[in-house]
TIPA-882257 format. One line per 8 residues: number of its first residue (from 1); their letters; for each residue x, y, z of N, C-alpha, C. Coordinates in pm, whole numbers, plus 50000, padded with zeros to 5 digits. Layout:
<nodes>
NUM) A) X:Y:Z:X:Y:Z:X:Y:Z  ...
</nodes>
This chain:
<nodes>
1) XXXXXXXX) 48415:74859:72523:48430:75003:72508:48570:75047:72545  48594:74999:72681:48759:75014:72679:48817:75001:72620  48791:74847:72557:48932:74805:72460:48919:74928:72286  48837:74969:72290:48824:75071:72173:48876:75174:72224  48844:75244:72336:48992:75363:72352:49091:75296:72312  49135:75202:72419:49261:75169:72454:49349:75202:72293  49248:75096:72171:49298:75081:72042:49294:75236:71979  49227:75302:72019:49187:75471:71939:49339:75539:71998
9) XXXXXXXX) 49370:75481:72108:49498:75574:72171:49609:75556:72158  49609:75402:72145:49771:75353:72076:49752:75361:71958  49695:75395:71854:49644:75472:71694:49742:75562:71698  49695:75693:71774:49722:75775:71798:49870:75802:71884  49945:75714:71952:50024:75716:71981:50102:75688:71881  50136:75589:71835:50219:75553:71662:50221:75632:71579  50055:75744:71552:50130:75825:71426:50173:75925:71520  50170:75950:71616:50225:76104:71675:50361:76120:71616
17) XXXXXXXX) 50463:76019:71648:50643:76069:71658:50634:76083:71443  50564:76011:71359:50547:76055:71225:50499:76176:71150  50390:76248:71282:50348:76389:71279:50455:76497:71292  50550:76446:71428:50637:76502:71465:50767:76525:71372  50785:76429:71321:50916:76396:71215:50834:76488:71141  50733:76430:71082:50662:76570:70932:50688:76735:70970  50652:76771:71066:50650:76876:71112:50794:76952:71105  50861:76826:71201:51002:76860:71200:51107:76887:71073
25) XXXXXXXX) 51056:76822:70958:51091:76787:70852:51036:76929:70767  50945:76952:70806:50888:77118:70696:50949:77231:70759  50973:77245:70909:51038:77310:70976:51189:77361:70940  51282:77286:70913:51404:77264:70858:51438:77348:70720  51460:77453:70732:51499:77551:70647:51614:77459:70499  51605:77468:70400:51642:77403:70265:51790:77451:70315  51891:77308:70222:52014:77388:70272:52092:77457:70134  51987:77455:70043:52063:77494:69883:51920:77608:69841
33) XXXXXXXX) 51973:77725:69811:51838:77811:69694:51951:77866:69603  51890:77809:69492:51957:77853:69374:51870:77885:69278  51920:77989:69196:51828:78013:69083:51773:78182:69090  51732:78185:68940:51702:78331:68923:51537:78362:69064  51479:78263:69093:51409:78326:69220:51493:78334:69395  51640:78314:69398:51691:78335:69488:51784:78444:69475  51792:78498:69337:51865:78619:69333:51932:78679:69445  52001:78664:69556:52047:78733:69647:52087:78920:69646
41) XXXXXXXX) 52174:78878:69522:52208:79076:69465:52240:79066:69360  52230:79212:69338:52278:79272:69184:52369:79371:69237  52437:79417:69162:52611:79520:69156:52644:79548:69021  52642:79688:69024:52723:79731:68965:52886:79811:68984  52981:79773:68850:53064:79784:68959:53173:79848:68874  53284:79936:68877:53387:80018:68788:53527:79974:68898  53600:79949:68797:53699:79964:68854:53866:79949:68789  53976:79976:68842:54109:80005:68745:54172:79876:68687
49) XXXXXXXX) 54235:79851:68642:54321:79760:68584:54451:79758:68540  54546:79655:68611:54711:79679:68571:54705:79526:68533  54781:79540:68379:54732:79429:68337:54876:79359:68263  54965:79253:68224:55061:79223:68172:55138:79335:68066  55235:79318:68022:55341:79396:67965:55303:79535:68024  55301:79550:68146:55241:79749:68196:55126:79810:68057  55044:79723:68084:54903:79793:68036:54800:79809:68104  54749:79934:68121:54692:79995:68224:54537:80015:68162
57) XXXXXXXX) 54410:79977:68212:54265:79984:68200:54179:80028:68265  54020:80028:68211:53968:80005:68291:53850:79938:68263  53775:79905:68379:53670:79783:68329:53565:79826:68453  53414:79832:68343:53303:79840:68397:53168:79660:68403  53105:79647:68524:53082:79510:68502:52901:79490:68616  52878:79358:68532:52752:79375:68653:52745:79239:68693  52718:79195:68836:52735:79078:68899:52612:79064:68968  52590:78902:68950:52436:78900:69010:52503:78769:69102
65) XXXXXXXX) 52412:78760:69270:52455:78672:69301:52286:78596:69283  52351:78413:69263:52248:78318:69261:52211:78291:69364  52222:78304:69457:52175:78247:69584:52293:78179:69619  52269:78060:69752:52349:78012:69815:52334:77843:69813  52469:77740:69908:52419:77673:69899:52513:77569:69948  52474:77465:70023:52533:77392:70132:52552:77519:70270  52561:77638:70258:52502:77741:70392:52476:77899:70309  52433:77969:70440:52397:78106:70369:52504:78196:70331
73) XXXXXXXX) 52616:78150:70357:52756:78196:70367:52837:78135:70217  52792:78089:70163:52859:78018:70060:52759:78039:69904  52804:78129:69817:52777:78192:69747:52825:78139:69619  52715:78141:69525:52729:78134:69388:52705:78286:69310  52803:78332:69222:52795:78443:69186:52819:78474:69037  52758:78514:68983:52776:78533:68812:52798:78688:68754  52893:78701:68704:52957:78841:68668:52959:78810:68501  52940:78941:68423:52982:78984:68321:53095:79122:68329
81) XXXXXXXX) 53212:79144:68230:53250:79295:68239:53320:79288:68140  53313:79467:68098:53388:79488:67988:53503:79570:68050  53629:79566:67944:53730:79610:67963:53761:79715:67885  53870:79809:67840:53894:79877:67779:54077:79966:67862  54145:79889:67750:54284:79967:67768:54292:80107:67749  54382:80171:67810:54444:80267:67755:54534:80252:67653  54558:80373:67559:54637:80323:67438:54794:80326:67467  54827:80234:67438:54987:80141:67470:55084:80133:67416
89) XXXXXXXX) 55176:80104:67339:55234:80092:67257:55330:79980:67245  55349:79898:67162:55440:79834:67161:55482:79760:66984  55628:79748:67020:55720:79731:66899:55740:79555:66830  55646:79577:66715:55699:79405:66620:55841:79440:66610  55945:79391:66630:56063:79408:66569:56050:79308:66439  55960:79195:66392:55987:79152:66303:55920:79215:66170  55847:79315:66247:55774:79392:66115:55846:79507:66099  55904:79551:66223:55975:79664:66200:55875:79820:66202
97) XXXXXXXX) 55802:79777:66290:55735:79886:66280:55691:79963:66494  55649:80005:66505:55580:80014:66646:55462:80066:66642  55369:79990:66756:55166:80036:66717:55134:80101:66841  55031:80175:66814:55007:80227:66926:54827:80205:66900  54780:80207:66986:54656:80143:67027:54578:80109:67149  54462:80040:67122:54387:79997:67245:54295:79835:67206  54306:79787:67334:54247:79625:67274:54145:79653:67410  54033:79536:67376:53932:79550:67461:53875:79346:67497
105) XXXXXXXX) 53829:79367:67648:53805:79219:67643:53678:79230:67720  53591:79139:67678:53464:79149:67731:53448:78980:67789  53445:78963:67937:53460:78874:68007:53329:78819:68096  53347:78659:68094:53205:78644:68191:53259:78519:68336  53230:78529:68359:53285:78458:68505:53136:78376:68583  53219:78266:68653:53112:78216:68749:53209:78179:68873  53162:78250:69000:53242:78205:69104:53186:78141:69183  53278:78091:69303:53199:78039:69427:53239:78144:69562
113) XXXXXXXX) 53165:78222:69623:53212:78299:69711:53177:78258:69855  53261:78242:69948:53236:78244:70058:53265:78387:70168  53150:78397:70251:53122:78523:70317:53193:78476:70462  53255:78583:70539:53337:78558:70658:53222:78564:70771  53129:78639:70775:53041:78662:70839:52894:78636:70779  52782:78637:70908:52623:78643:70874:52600:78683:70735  52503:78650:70641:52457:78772:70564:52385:78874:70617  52349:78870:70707:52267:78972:70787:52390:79053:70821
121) XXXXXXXX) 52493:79071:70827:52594:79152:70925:52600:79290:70848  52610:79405:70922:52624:79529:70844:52790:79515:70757  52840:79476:70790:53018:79470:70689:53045:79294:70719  53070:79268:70565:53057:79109:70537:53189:79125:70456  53322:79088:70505:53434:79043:70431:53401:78877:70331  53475:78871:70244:53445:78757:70181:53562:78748:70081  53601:78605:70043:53688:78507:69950:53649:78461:69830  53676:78437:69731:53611:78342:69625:53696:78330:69512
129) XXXXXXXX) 53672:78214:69438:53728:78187:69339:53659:78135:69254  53687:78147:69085:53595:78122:69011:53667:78060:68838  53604:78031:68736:53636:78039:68603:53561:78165:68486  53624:78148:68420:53583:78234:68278:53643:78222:68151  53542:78316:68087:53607:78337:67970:53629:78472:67929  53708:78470:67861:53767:78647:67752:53766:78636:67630  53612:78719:67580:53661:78744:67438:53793:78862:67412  53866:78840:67333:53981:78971:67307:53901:79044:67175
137) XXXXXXXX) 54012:79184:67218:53946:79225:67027:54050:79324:67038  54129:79328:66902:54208:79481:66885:54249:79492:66731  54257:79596:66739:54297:79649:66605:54407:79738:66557  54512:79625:66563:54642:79708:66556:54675:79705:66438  54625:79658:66335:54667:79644:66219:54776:79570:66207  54832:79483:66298:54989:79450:66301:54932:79248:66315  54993:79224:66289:54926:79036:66240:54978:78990:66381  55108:79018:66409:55159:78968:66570:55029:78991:66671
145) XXXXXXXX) 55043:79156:66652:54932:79192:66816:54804:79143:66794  54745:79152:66674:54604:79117:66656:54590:78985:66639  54679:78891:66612:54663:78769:66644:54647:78705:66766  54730:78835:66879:54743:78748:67009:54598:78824:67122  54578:78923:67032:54471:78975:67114:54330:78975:67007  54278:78894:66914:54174:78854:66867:54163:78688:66898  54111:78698:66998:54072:78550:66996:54008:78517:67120  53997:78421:67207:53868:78339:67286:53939:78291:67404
153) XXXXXXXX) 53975:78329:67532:54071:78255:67622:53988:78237:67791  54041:78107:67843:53970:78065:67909:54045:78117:68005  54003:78177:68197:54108:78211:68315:54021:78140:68385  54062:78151:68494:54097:78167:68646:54077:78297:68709  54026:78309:68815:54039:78436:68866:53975:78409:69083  54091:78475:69157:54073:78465:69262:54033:78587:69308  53883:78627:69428:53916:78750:69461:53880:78799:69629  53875:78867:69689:53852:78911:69833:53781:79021:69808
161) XXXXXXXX) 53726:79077:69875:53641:79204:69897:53556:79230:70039  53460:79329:70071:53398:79364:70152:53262:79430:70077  53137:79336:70174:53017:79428:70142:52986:79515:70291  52956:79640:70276:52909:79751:70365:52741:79797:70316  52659:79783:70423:52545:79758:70435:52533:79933:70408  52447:80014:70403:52435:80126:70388:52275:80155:70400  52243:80246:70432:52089:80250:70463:52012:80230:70540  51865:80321:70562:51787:80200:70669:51743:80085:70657
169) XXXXXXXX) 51756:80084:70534:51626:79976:70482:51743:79860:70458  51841:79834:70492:51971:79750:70469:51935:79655:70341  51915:79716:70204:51863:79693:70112:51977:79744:69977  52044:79815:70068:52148:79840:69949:52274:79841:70045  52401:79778:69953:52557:79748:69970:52642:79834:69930  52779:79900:69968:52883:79887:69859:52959:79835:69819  53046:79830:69759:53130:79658:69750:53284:79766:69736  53367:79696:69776:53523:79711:69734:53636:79568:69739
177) XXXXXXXX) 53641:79536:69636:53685:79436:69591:53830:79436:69519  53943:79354:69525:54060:79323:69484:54062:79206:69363  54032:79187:69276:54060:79075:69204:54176:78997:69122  54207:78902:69092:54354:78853:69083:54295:78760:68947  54315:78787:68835:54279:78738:68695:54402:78650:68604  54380:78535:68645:54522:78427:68558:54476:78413:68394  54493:78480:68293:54423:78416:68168:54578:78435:68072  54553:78372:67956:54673:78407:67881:54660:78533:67798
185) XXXXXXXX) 54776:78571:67808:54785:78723:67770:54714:78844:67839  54620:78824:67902:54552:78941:67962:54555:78937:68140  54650:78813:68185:54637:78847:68302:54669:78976:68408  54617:79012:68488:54602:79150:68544:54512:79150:68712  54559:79248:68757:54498:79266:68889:54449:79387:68866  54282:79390:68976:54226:79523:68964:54152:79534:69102  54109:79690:69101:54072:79712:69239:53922:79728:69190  53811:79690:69230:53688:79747:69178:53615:79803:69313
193) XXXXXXXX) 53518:79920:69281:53426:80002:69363:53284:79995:69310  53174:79943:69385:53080:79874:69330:52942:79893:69429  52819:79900:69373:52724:79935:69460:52607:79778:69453  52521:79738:69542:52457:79669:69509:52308:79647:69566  52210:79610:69520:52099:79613:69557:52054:79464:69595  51979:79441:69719:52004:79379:69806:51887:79273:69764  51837:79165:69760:51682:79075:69776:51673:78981:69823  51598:78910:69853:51567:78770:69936:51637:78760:70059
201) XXXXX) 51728:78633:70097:51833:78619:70282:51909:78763:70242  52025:78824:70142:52091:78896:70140:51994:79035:70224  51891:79064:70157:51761:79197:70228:51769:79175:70339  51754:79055:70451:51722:79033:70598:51815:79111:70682  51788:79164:70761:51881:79268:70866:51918:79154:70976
</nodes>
Protein backbone atom coordinates (compact mmCIF):
# COMPACT_ATOMS: atom_id res chain seq x y z
CA UNK A 1 0.00 0.00 0.00
CA UNK A 2 2.85 2.28 0.68
CA UNK A 3 4.72 1.55 -2.16
CA UNK A 4 1.43 2.69 -4.23
CA UNK A 5 1.39 6.17 -2.65
CA UNK A 6 4.85 6.42 -2.71
CA UNK A 7 4.41 5.61 -6.84
CA UNK A 8 0.89 7.86 -7.00
CA UNK A 9 3.22 10.80 -5.57
CA UNK A 10 6.27 10.71 -7.55
CA UNK A 11 3.45 10.51 -10.64
CA UNK A 12 2.48 13.44 -9.50
CA UNK A 13 5.59 15.02 -8.71
CA UNK A 14 7.04 14.69 -12.52
CA UNK A 15 4.00 16.05 -14.15
CA UNK A 16 3.73 19.02 -11.72
CA UNK A 17 6.93 21.35 -13.12
CA UNK A 18 5.00 20.26 -16.97
CA UNK A 19 1.66 21.66 -15.46
CA UNK A 20 3.63 24.51 -14.39
CA UNK A 21 5.55 25.21 -17.70
CA UNK A 22 1.77 24.73 -19.43
CA UNK A 23 0.34 27.19 -17.30
CA UNK A 24 3.27 29.33 -17.52
CA UNK A 25 3.31 29.01 -21.16
CA UNK A 26 -0.68 30.19 -21.63
CA UNK A 27 0.08 32.86 -19.17
CA UNK A 28 2.66 34.68 -21.41
CA UNK A 29 0.94 37.32 -23.32
CA UNK A 30 1.73 36.73 -27.55
CA UNK A 31 4.55 38.93 -28.58
CA UNK A 32 3.06 39.73 -32.27
CA UNK A 33 -1.10 40.63 -33.02
CA UNK A 34 -1.47 41.42 -36.34
CA UNK A 35 -4.28 41.61 -38.52
CA UNK A 36 -7.64 43.17 -39.27
CA UNK A 37 -8.84 41.55 -35.62
CA UNK A 38 -6.02 43.61 -33.88
CA UNK A 39 -6.98 46.77 -35.49
CA UNK A 40 -5.40 49.06 -32.90
CA UNK A 41 -6.90 52.57 -34.65
CA UNK A 42 -8.45 54.29 -37.27
CA UNK A 43 -7.65 58.27 -38.19
CA UNK A 44 -8.72 60.44 -40.06
CA UNK A 45 -6.59 62.97 -41.04
CA UNK A 46 -6.19 66.66 -43.30
CA UNK A 47 -3.40 68.23 -43.65
CA UNK A 48 -1.00 71.01 -45.82
CA UNK A 49 1.56 70.29 -48.27
CA UNK A 50 4.85 72.08 -49.63
CA UNK A 51 5.83 70.06 -52.22
CA UNK A 52 8.99 70.37 -55.01
CA UNK A 53 9.32 73.28 -57.56
CA UNK A 54 7.12 75.60 -54.64
CA UNK A 55 3.91 73.70 -55.12
CA UNK A 56 1.71 74.12 -52.46
CA UNK A 57 -1.40 71.35 -51.47
CA UNK A 58 -3.41 69.74 -49.72
CA UNK A 59 -4.09 66.19 -48.77
CA UNK A 60 -6.90 64.41 -46.99
CA UNK A 61 -6.16 60.56 -45.77
CA UNK A 62 -7.26 57.58 -43.55
CA UNK A 63 -4.81 55.38 -41.54
CA UNK A 64 -5.55 52.23 -39.85
CA UNK A 65 -3.12 50.83 -37.44
CA UNK A 66 -2.56 46.75 -37.67
CA UNK A 67 -1.67 46.02 -34.48
CA UNK A 68 1.75 45.48 -33.10
CA UNK A 69 4.59 43.35 -32.93
CA UNK A 70 7.86 42.08 -31.41
CA UNK A 71 6.28 44.83 -28.40
CA UNK A 72 3.20 46.99 -27.86
CA UNK A 73 5.25 49.93 -28.81
CA UNK A 74 6.15 48.92 -32.24
CA UNK A 75 3.54 49.49 -34.76
CA UNK A 76 2.45 48.43 -38.09
CA UNK A 77 0.42 51.07 -39.80
CA UNK A 78 -1.42 51.33 -43.19
CA UNK A 79 -2.43 54.72 -44.68
CA UNK A 80 -4.19 55.69 -47.87
CA UNK A 81 -4.41 59.71 -49.03
CA UNK A 82 -5.36 61.85 -51.56
CA UNK A 83 -3.70 64.91 -52.64
CA UNK A 84 -4.72 67.84 -54.53
CA UNK A 85 -2.48 70.96 -55.64
CA UNK A 86 -3.20 74.29 -55.85
CA UNK A 87 -3.11 75.64 -59.35
CA UNK A 88 0.65 76.44 -60.28
CA UNK A 89 2.11 77.42 -63.09
CA UNK A 90 4.90 76.60 -64.92
CA UNK A 91 6.77 77.33 -68.35
CA UNK A 92 7.77 74.42 -71.35
CA UNK A 93 10.24 76.67 -72.89
CA UNK A 94 10.46 73.97 -75.51
CA UNK A 95 6.86 74.34 -76.38
CA UNK A 96 6.91 77.79 -75.80
CA UNK A 97 4.04 78.09 -74.07
CA UNK A 98 3.23 78.43 -69.99
CA UNK A 99 0.31 76.09 -68.08
CA UNK A 100 -1.39 76.76 -65.40
CA UNK A 101 -3.11 74.01 -63.53
CA UNK A 102 -3.51 71.39 -60.86
CA UNK A 103 -2.14 67.64 -60.66
CA UNK A 104 -3.39 65.27 -58.06
CA UNK A 105 -1.72 62.06 -56.39
CA UNK A 106 -3.50 59.46 -54.65
CA UNK A 107 -1.00 57.54 -52.37
CA UNK A 108 -0.87 54.32 -50.17
CA UNK A 109 1.80 53.65 -47.67
CA UNK A 110 2.78 50.90 -45.15
CA UNK A 111 4.88 51.93 -42.18
CA UNK A 112 6.57 50.65 -39.20
CA UNK A 113 5.93 53.00 -36.22
CA UNK A 114 7.50 53.02 -33.07
CA UNK A 115 5.74 54.70 -29.92
CA UNK A 116 8.13 56.61 -27.27
CA UNK A 117 5.89 55.73 -24.56
CA UNK A 118 3.07 53.01 -23.05
CA UNK A 119 0.13 52.72 -25.34
CA UNK A 120 -1.81 53.28 -22.42
CA UNK A 121 -0.12 56.83 -21.83
CA UNK A 122 -2.47 59.88 -22.20
CA UNK A 123 0.28 61.74 -24.89
CA UNK A 124 2.33 59.04 -26.90
CA UNK A 125 5.15 60.79 -29.08
CA UNK A 126 6.23 58.42 -31.86
CA UNK A 127 8.83 57.79 -35.07
CA UNK A 128 8.30 55.74 -38.13
CA UNK A 129 9.24 55.02 -41.39
CA UNK A 130 7.67 53.41 -44.19
CA UNK A 131 7.24 52.66 -48.29
CA UNK A 132 4.66 53.56 -50.97
CA UNK A 133 3.26 54.25 -53.83
CA UNK A 134 1.85 57.47 -55.97
CA UNK A 135 -0.47 57.29 -58.52
CA UNK A 136 0.05 60.93 -60.40
CA UNK A 137 -2.62 62.45 -62.64
CA UNK A 138 -2.72 65.95 -64.42
CA UNK A 139 -3.96 67.56 -67.12
CA UNK A 140 -1.97 70.13 -68.50
CA UNK A 141 -2.42 69.50 -71.85
CA UNK A 142 1.37 70.07 -72.26
CA UNK A 143 3.27 66.40 -73.18
CA UNK A 144 6.39 67.61 -70.81
CA UNK A 145 4.11 68.16 -67.54
CA UNK A 146 1.70 65.39 -68.19
CA UNK A 147 4.23 63.04 -68.93
CA UNK A 148 6.06 63.69 -65.71
CA UNK A 149 3.00 63.85 -63.65
CA UNK A 150 0.84 60.84 -65.28
CA UNK A 151 2.37 57.96 -64.15
CA UNK A 152 3.07 55.31 -61.07
CA UNK A 153 6.08 56.20 -58.58
CA UNK A 154 7.39 54.35 -55.81
CA UNK A 155 8.73 56.68 -52.17
CA UNK A 156 9.92 56.56 -49.05
CA UNK A 157 8.52 58.49 -46.46
CA UNK A 158 9.79 59.26 -42.76
CA UNK A 159 7.51 60.68 -40.06
CA UNK A 160 7.18 61.85 -36.14
CA UNK A 161 4.03 62.86 -34.55
CA UNK A 162 2.07 62.82 -31.23
CA UNK A 163 -1.13 60.94 -30.14
CA UNK A 164 -3.22 62.97 -27.29
CA UNK A 165 -5.70 60.81 -25.57
CA UNK A 166 -8.91 62.95 -25.23
CA UNK A 167 -11.96 61.82 -23.35
CA UNK A 168 -13.22 59.73 -20.58
CA UNK A 169 -13.57 56.82 -22.17
CA UNK A 170 -9.72 57.20 -23.59
CA UNK A 171 -11.24 55.78 -26.73
CA UNK A 172 -10.57 58.56 -28.92
CA UNK A 173 -6.97 60.41 -30.02
CA UNK A 174 -5.79 63.43 -31.84
CA UNK A 175 -2.92 63.09 -33.89
CA UNK A 176 -0.44 65.93 -35.11
CA UNK A 177 1.99 64.68 -37.29
CA UNK A 178 5.10 66.05 -39.54
CA UNK A 179 5.77 63.87 -42.51
CA UNK A 180 8.90 63.88 -44.79
CA UNK A 181 7.88 62.18 -48.40
CA UNK A 182 11.14 61.16 -50.79
CA UNK A 183 9.31 60.11 -54.22
CA UNK A 184 10.31 61.36 -57.67
CA UNK A 185 8.84 64.41 -58.66
CA UNK A 186 6.38 64.83 -55.88
CA UNK A 187 8.62 64.92 -53.02
CA UNK A 188 7.23 67.26 -50.23
CA UNK A 189 6.81 67.82 -46.52
CA UNK A 190 3.48 68.19 -44.69
CA UNK A 191 2.03 68.93 -41.40
CA UNK A 192 -1.16 66.76 -40.82
CA UNK A 193 -4.07 67.27 -37.98
CA UNK A 194 -5.89 64.09 -37.45
CA UNK A 195 -8.46 62.46 -35.11
CA UNK A 196 -8.61 58.77 -34.21
CA UNK A 197 -10.72 56.15 -32.79
CA UNK A 198 -9.21 53.95 -30.45
CA UNK A 199 -9.77 49.56 -30.18
CA UNK A 200 -8.24 46.61 -28.72
CA UNK A 201 -4.32 47.40 -26.40
CA UNK A 202 -4.58 51.03 -28.14
CA UNK A 203 -8.57 51.39 -25.97
CA UNK A 204 -6.72 50.19 -22.56
CA UNK A 205 -6.19 53.24 -20.17
Amino acid sequence: MIRRYALFAAAIACSSPRICRGQEAASVPTRSSLGLSSVGAITLHVGGVDMERSIRGAEAGLSVDLGHFASPRVRLVADGAFLRTFPYTERVESEGKTYRDVLYDLSGNLSVVLRATPVESRLSPYIGAGVGIHVLTSSFTSLAIDTRYNTNNFGLLAMAGLHARVGQSSRRSLLLEVRRVQAKDVSRLSVHLGVSALFNDLARR
